[in-house]
PAROBA-816694 format. One line per 8 residues: for each residue x negated, y, z negated of N, C-alpha, C. Coordinates in nm, 4 decimals, padded with zeros to 6 digits, always signed. Layout:
<pts>
X Y Z X Y Z X Y Z ~ ...
</pts>
This chain:
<pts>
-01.1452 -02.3741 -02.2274 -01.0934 -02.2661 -02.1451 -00.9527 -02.2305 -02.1923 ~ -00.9235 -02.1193 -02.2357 -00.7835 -02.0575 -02.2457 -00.7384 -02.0198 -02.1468 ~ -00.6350 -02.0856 -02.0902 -00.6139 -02.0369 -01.9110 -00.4559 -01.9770 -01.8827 ~ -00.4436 -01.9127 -01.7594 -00.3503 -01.8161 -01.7298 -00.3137 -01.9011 -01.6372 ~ -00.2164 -01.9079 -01.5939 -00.1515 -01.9765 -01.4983 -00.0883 -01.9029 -01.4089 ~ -00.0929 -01.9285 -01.2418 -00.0125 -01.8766 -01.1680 +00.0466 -01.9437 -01.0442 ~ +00.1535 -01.8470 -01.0024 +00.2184 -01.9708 -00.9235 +00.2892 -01.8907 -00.8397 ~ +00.3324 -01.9092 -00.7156 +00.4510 -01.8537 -00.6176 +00.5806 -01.9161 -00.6302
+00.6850 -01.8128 -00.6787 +00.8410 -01.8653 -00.6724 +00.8814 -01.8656 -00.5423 ~ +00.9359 -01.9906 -00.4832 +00.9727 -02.0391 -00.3833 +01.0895 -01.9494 -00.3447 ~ +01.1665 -01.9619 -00.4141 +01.3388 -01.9007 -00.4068 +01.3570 -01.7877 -00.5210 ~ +01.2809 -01.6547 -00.4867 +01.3256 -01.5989 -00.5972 +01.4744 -01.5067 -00.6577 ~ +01.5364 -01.5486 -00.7094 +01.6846 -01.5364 -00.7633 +01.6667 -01.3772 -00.8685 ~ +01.6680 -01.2762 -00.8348 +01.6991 -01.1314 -00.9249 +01.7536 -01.1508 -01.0944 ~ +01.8179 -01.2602 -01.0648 +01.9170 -01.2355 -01.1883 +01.8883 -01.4086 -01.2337 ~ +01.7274 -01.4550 -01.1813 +01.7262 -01.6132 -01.2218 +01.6430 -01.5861 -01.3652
+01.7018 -01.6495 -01.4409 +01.5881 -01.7066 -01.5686 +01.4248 -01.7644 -01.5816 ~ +01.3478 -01.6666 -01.5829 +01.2097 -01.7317 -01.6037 +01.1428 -01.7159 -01.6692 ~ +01.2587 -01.7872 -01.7855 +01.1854 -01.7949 -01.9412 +01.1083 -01.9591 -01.9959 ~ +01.1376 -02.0150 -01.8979 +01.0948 -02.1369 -01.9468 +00.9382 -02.1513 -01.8809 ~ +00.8601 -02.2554 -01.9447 +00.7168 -02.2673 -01.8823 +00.7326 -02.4283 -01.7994 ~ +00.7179 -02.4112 -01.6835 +00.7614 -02.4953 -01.5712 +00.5958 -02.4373 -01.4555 ~ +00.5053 -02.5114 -01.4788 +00.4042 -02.4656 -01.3975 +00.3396 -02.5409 -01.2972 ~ +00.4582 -02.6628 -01.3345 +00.4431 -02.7826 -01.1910 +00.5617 -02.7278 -01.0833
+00.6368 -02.6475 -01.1224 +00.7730 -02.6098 -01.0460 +00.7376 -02.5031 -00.9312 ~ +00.6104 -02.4381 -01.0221 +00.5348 -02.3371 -00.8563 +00.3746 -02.3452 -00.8556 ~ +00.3567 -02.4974 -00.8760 +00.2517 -02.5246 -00.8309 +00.1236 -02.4011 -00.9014 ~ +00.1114 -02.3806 -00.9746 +00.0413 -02.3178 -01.0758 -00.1145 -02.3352 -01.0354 ~ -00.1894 -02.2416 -01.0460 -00.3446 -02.2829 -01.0333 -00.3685 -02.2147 -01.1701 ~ -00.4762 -02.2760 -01.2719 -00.5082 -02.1885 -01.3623 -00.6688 -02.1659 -01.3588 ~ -00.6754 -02.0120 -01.4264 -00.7820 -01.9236 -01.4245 -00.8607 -01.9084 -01.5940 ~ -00.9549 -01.9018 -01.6230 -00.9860 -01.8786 -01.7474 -00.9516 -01.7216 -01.7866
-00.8281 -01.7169 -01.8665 -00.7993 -01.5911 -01.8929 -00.9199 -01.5092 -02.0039 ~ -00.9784 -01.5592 -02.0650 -01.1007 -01.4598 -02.1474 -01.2643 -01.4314 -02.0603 ~ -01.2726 -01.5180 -01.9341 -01.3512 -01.5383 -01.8748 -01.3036 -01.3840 -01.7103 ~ -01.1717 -01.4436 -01.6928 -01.1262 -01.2856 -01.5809 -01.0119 -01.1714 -01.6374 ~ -00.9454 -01.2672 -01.6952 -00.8060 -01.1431 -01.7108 -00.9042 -01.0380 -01.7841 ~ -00.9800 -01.1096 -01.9034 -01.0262 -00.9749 -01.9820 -01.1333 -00.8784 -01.9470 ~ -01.1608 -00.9213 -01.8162 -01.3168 -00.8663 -01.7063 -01.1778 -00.7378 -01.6121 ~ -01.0670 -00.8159 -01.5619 -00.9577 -00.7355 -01.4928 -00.9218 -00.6487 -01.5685
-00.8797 -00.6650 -01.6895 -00.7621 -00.5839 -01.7607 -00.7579 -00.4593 -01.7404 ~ -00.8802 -00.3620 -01.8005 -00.8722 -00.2351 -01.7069 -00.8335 -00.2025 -01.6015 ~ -00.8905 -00.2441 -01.4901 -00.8231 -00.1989 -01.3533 -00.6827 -00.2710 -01.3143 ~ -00.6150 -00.3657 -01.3922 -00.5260 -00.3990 -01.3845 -00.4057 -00.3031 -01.4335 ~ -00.4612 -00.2535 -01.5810 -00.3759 -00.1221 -01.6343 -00.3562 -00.0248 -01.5757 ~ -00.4284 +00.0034 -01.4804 -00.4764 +00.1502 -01.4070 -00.3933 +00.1844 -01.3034 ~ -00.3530 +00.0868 -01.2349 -00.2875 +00.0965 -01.0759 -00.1744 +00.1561 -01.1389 ~ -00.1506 +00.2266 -01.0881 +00.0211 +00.2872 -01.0710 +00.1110 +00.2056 -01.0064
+00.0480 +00.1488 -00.9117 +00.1461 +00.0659 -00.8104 +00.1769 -00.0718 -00.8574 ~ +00.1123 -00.1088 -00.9797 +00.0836 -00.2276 -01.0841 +00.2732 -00.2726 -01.1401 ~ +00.3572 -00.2627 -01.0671 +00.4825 -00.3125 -01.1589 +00.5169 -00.4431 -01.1087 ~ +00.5123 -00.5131 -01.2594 +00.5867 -00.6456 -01.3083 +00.7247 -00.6143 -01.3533 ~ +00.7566 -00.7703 -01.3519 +00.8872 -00.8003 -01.5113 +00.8365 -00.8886 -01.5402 ~ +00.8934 -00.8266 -01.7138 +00.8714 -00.9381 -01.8123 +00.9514 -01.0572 -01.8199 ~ +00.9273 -01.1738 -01.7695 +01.0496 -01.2722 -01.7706 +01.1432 -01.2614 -01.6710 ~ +01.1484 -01.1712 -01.5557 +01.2747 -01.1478 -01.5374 +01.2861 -01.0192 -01.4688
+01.3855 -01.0102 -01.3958 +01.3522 -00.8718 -01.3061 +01.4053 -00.7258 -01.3812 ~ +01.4708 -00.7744 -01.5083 +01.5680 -00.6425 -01.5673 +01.4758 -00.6188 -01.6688 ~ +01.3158 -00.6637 -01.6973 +01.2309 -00.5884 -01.7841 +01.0722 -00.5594 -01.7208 ~ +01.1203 -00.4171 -01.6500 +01.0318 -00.4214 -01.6032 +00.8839 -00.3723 -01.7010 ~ +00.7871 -00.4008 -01.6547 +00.6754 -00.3075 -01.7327 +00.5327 -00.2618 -01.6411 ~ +00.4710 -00.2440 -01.6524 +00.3373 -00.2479 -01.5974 +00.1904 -00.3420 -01.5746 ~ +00.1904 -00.4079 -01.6660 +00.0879 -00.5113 -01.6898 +00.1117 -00.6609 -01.6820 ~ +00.0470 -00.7591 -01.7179 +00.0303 -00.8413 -01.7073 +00.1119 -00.8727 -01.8318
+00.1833 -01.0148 -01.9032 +00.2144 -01.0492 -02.0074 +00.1404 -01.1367 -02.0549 ~ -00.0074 -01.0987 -02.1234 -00.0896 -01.1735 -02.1879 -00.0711 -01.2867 -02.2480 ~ +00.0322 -01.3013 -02.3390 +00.0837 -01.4273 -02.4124 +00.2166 -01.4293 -02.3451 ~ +00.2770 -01.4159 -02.2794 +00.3868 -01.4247 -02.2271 +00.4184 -01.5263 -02.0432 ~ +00.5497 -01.4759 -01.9884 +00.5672 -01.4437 -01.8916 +00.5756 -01.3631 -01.7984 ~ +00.5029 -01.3222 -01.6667 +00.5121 -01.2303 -01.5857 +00.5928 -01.2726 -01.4637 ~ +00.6679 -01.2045 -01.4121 +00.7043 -01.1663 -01.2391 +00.6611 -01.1180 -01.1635 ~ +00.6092 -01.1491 -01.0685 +00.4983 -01.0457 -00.9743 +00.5632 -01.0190 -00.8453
+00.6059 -00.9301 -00.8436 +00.6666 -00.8426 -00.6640 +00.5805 -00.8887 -00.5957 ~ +00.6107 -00.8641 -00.4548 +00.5299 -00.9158 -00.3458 +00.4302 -00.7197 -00.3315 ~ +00.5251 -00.6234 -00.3527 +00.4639 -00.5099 -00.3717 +00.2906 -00.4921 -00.4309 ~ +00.3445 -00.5651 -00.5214 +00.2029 -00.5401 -00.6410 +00.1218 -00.6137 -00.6161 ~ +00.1360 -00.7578 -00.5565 +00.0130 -00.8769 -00.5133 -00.0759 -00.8302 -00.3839 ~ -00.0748 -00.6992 -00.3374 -00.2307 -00.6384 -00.2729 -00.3108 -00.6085 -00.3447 ~ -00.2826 -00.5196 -00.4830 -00.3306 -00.4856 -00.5726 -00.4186 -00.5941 -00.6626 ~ -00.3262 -00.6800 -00.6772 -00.4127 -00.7740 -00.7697 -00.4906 -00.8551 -00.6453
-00.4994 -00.8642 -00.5507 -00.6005 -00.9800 -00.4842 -00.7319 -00.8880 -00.4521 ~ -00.6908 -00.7528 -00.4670 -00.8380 -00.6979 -00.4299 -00.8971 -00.6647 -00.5637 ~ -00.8654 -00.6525 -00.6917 -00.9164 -00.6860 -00.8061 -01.0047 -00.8323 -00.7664 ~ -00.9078 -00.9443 -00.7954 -01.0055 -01.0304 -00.7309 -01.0984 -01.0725 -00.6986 ~ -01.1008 -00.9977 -00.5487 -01.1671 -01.0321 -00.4406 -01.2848 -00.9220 -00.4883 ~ -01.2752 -00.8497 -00.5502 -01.3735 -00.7247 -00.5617 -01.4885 -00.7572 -00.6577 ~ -01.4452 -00.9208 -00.7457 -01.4915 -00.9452 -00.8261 -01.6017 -01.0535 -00.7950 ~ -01.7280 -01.0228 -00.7900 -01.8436 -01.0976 -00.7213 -01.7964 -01.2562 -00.7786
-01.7622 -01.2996 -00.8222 -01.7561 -01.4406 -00.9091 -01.6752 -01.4912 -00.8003 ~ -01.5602 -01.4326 -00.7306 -01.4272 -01.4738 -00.6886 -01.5170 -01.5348 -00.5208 ~ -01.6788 -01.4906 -00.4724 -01.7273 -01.5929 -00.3506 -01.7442 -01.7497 -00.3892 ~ -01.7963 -01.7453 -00.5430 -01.8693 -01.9045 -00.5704 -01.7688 -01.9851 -00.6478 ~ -01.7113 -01.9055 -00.6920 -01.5830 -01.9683 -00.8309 -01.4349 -02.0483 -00.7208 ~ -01.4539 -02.2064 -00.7930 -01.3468 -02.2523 -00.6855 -01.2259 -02.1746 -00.7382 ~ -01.2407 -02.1882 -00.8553 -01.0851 -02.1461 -00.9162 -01.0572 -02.0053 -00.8868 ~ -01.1320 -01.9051 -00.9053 -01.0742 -01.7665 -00.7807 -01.0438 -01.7596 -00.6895
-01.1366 -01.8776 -00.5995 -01.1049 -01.8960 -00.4700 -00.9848 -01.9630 -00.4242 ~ -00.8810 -02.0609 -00.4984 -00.7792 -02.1141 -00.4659 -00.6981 -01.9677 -00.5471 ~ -00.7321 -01.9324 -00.6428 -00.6534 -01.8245 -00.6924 -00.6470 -01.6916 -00.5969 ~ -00.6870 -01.6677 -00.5370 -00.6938 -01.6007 -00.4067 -00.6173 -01.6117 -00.2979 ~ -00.6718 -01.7605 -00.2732 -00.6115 -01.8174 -00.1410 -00.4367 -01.7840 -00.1827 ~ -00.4269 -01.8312 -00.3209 -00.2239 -01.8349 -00.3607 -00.1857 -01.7077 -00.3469 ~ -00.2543 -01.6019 -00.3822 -00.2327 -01.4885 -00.3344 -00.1995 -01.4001 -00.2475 ~ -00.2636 -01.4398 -00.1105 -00.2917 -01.4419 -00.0019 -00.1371 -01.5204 +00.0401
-00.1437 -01.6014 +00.0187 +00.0129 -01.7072 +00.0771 +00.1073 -01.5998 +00.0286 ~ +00.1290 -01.5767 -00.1031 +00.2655 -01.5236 -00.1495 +00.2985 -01.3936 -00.0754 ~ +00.1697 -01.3168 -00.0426 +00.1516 -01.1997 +00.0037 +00.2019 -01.1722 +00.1832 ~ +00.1242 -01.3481 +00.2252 +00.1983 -01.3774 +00.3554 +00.3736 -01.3796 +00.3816 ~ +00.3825 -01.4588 +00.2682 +00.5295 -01.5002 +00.2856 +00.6117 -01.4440 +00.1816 ~ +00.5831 -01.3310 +00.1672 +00.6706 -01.2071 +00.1014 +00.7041 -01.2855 -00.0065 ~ +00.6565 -01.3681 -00.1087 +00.6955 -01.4482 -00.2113 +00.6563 -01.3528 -00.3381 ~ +00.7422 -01.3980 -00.4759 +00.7312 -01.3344 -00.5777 +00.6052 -01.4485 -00.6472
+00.5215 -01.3905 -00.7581 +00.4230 -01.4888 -00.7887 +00.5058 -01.4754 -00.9606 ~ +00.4689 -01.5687 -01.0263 +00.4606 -01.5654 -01.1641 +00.3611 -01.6497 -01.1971 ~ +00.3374 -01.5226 -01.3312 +00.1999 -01.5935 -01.4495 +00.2321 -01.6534 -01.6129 ~ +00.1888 -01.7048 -01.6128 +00.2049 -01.7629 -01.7675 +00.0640 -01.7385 -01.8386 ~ +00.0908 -01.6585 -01.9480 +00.0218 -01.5632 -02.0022 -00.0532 -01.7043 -02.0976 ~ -00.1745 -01.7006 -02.1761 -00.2047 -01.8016 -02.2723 -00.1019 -01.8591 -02.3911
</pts>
């Protein structure tokens, strides 16, 4: 499995560094990225309402950072959980289903998520 990692930043800092790969630090669940990201990617590109940063809040972009780092607004994490959730796999699949559930939390508690790209 080539996997994507994601996680909710506890304390998120505007001007904090999140260039390093630390995926015990927000509790990370990982997803098989060639198995969903590349089933998502389209409708992931598509949303308008779709804004990340790359690393960091002063680059912003639109997508996901495939090999990289992402920042995820609390804005944009409706968007991605109903991708998701829209995705028949995400009833039987544990790993959607905790990947969901983190979703759902960050979304509760106005938290920023970050991904670590493969």
């Amino acid at each position: 499995m080539i996997k994507a990692e994601f996680g909710i930043i506890e304390n998120f800092n505007e001007n904090g560094d999140y260039t390093e790969y630390c995926p015990e630090k927000y509790h990370c669940v990982a997803i098989d990225d060639d198995r969903y990201l590349n089933d998502w990617w389209k409708a992931l590109s598509q949303i308008d309402t779709f804004n990340v940063y790359a690393k960091g809040i002063l680059q912003p972009q639109k997508a996901l950072s495939r090999w990289g780092i992402t920042v995820i607004p609390p804005s944009s994490l409706p968007a991605l959980l109903d991708i998701v959730l829209s995705d028949k796999r995400s009833k039987k699949d544990k790993r959607l289903i905790v990947f969901a559930g983190l979703i759902h939390q960050a979304i509760t508690e106005n938290k920023y998520m970050i991904h670590y790209g493969v």
